[in-house]
C-alpha positions in Angstrom: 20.1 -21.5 18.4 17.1 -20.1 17.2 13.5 -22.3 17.5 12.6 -23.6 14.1 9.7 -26.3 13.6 10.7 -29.5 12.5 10.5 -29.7 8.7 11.2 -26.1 8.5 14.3 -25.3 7.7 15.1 -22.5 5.1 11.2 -20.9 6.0 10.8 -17.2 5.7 8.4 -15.1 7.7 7.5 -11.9 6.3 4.8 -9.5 8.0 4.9 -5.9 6.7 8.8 -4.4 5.9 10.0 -7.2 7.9 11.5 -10.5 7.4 12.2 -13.4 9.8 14.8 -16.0 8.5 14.0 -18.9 11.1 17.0 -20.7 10.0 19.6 -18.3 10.1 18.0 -16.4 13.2 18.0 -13.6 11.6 15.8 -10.5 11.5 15.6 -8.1 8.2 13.9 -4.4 7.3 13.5 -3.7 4.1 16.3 -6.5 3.4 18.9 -4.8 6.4 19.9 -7.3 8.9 18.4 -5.8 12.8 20.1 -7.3 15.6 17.9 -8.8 17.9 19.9 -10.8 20.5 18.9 -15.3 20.6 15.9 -15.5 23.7 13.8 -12.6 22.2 14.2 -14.3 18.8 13.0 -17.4 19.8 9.8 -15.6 21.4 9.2 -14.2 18.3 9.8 -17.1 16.4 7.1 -19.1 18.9 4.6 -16.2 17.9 5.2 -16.4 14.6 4.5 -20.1 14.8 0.5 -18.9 15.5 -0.3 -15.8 14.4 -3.4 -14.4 15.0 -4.0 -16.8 18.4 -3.1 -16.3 21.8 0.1 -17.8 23.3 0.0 -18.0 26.7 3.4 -17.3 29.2 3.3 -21.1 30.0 3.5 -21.8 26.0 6.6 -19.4 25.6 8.3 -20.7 28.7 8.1 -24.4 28.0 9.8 -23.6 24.5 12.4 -21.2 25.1 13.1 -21.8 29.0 13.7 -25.2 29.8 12.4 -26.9 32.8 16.4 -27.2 34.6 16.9 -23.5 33.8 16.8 -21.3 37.0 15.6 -17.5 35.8 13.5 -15.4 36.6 11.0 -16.2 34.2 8.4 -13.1 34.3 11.4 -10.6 33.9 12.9 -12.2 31.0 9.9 -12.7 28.6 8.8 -9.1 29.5 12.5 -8.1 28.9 12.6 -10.4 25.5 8.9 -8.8 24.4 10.7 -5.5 25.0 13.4 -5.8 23.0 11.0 -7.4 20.3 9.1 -4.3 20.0 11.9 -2.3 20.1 13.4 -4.0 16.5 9.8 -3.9 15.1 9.5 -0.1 16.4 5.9 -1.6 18.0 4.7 -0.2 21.2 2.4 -2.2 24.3 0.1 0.9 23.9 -0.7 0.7 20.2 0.4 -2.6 19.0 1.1 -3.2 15.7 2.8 -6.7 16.2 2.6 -8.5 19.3 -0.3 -7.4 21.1 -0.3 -8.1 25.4 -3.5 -9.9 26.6 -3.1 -9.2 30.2 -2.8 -12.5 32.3 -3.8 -14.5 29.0 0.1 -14.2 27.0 0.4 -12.4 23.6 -1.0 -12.3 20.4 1.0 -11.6 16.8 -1.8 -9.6 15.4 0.1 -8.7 11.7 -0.9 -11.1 8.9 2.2 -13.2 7.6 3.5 -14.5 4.6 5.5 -17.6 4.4 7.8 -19.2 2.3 11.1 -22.0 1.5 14.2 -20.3 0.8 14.3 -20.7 -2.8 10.4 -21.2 -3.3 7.5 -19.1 -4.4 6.1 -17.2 -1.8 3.2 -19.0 -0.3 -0.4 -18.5 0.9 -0.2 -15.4 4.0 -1.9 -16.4 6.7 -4.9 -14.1 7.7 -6.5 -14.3 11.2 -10.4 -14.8 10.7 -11.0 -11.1 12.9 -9.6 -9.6 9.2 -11.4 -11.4 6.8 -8.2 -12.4 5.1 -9.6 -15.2 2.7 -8.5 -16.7 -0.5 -9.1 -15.2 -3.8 -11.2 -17.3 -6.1 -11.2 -20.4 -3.4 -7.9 -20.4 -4.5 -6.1 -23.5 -2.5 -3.1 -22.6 0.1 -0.5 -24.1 -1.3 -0.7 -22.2 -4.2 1.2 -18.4 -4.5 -1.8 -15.3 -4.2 -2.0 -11.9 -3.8 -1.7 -10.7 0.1 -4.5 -8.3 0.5 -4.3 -4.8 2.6 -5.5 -6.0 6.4 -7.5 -2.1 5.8 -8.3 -1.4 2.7 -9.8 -3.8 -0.3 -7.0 -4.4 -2.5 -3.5 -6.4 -2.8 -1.2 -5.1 -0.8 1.1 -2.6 -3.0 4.5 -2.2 -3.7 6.1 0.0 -0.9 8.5 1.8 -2.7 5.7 3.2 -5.4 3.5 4.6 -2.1 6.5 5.9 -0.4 7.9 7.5 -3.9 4.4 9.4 -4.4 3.9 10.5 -0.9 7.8 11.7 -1.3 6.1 13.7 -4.5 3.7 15.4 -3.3 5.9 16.9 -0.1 8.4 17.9 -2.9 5.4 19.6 -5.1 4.4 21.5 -1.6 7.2 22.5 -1.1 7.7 24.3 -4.7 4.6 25.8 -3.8 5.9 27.4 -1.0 9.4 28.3 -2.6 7.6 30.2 -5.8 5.3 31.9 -3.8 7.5 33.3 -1.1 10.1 34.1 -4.2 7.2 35.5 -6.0 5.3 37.3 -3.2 4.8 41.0 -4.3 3.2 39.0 -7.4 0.8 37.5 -5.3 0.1 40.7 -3.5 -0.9 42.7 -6.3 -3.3 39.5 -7.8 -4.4 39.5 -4.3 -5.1 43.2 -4.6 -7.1 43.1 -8.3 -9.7 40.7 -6.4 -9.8 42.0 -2.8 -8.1 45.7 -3.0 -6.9 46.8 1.3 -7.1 44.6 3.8 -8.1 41.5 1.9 -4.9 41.3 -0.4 -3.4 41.8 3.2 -4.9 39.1 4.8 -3.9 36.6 1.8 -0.8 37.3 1.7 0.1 37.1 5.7 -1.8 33.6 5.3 1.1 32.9 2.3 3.7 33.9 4.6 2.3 31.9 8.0 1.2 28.9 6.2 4.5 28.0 4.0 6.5 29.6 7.3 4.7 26.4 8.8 4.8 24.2 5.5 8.5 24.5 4.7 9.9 22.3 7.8 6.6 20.2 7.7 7.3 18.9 4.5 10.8 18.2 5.0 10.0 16.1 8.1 8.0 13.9 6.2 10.4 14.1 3.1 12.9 12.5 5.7 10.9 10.5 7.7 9.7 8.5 4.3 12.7 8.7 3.1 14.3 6.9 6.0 11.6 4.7 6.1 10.5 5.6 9.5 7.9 2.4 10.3 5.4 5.2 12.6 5.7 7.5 10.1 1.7 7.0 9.4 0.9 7.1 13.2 2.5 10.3 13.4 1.1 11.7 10.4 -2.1 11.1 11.3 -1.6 13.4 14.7 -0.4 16.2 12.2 -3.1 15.6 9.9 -5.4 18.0 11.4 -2.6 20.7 10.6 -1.9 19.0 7.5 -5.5 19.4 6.3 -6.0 22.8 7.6 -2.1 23.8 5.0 -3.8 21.6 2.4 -6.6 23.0 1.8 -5.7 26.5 2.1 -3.4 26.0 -0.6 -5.9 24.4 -2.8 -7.2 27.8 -3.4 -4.0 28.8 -4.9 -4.9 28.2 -8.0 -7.2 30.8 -8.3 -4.5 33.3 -8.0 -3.5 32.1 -11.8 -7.1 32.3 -13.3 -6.1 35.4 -15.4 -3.2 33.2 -16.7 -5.2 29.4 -17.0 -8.9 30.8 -16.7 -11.4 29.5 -14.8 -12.2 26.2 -15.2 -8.9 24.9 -15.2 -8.0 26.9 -12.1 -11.6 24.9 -10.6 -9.9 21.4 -11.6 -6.7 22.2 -9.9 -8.5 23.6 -6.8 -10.4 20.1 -6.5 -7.5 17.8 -7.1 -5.9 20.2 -4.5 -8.7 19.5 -1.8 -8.6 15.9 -2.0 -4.5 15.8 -1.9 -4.2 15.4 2.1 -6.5 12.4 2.1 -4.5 11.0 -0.7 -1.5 11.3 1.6 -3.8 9.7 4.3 -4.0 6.9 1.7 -0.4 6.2 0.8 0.4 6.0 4.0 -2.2 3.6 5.3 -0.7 1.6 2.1 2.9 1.7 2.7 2.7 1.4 6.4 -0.8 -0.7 7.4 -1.8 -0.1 11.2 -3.4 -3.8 11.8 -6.7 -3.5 14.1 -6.8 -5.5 16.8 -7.9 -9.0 16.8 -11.2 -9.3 18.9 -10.2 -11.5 22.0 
């Protein structure tokens, strides 16, 4: 059976898109039940008893492995940490749950919320190394808002940042489809403002760039839409590329001034520009990638 403090039956854990149901053992995504066999539950449960502080081996081993049990100890907690990180999607090398502190034990390092089945949700619990604090001296045992563990503001609703991102992939991606459906239009706009190799030049960049856009955008149209819990790690090893599309394409605009003149092709250009940072953003809000707790 899974480890549950005394006097806490019915509490919830939740940290991020998951939730911990320490009296039913069970472990939930986004409300879809992930199975995660009874040992490696009760290690997480005994981290999630302290979060934010180290628990040694010894700690983990005198509440999950009793004294009469004869296992090999150091392989199964490694093996139960594991398959821990393997539900949360985490990894040893960038930790975004259970940190290792070699030779010390491990460290839950995501703030928590908790909460009675049936009750308000309470007061999360913010290590000190965050600067989680309550708003307004606001007592604990009263419901608050659970700040960003980044940025300076309430954590937001997940399915709004995950439905914009998903908007602006979509509004790149009819970008790409008009122009490539539109393309000897382009060319000869192209050619009324740089005639030869110049209208050349921008419309091979239309053709590379959307060539490259097209399956980029529907990677992370699926990845969001699938809710893929590294999507913001991996975005930010594309952003470089992602930035370099982005703002390329801000200058699209420009190609309509004849149509929308010229200041309003200016304004679009700079909402444009500052588009893959916003993406940046959204991410960082529906996915937050928790620093590590000083030791």
């Amino acid at each position: 059976m899974p480890i549950v403090k005394p006097g806490s039956a019915g509490r919830i854990v939740r940290f991020g898109i998951f939730e911990v149901d320490l009296a039913a053992g069970e472990l939930r995504k986004s409300g879809a039940r992930i199975r995660l066999q009874e040992q490696p539950f009760q290690v997480l449960a005994v981290l999630l008893e302290r979060p934010g502080e180290v628990v040694t081996r010894e700690d983990v081993r005198q509440r999950v492995w009793p004294a009469d049990t004869f296992v090999d100890f150091d392989h199964s907690l490694n093996t139960a940490i594991n398959k821990i990180r393997d539900a949360l999607g985490d990894s040893a090398a960038s930790p975004r749950f259970v940190e290792t502190l070699a030779k010390r034990g491990y460290r839950f390092i995501a703030p928590v919320q908790r909460e009675e089945s049936g009750a308000p949700a309470m007061a999360a619990e913010l290590p000190a190394t965050w600067g989680g604090r309550l708003p307004g001296g606001q007592n604990s045992a009263h419901p608050i808002s659970v700040n960003h563990p980044e940025l300076e503001l309430p954590l937001p609703h997940r399915g709004l940042t995950r439905g914009l991102f998903a908007l602006i992939q979509v509004m790149y991606l009819i970008f790409y489809l008009i122009a490539l459906f539109r393309l000897h239009e382009v060319d000869r706009i192209a050619d009324s403002y740089l005639p030869g190799w110049g209208a050349f030049a921008i419309v091979v960049t239309v053709l590379v760039t959307a060539g490259v856009g097209i399956p980029l955008r529907f990677y992370l149209l699926s990845a969001v839409a699938f809710d893929y819990s590294r999507l913001k790690e991996k975005f930010l090893k594309l952003f470089p590329i992602v930035l370099l599309l982005d703002e390329l394409w801000a200058v699209a605009p420009f190609l309509l001034m004849e149509k929308i003149g010229l200041g309003a092709s200016f304004a679009a250009t700079a909402g444009l520009l500052y588009l893959p940072f916003s993406e940046r953003t959204l991410l960082t809000m529906a996915y937050p990638g928790l620093p590590k707790p000083s030791a």
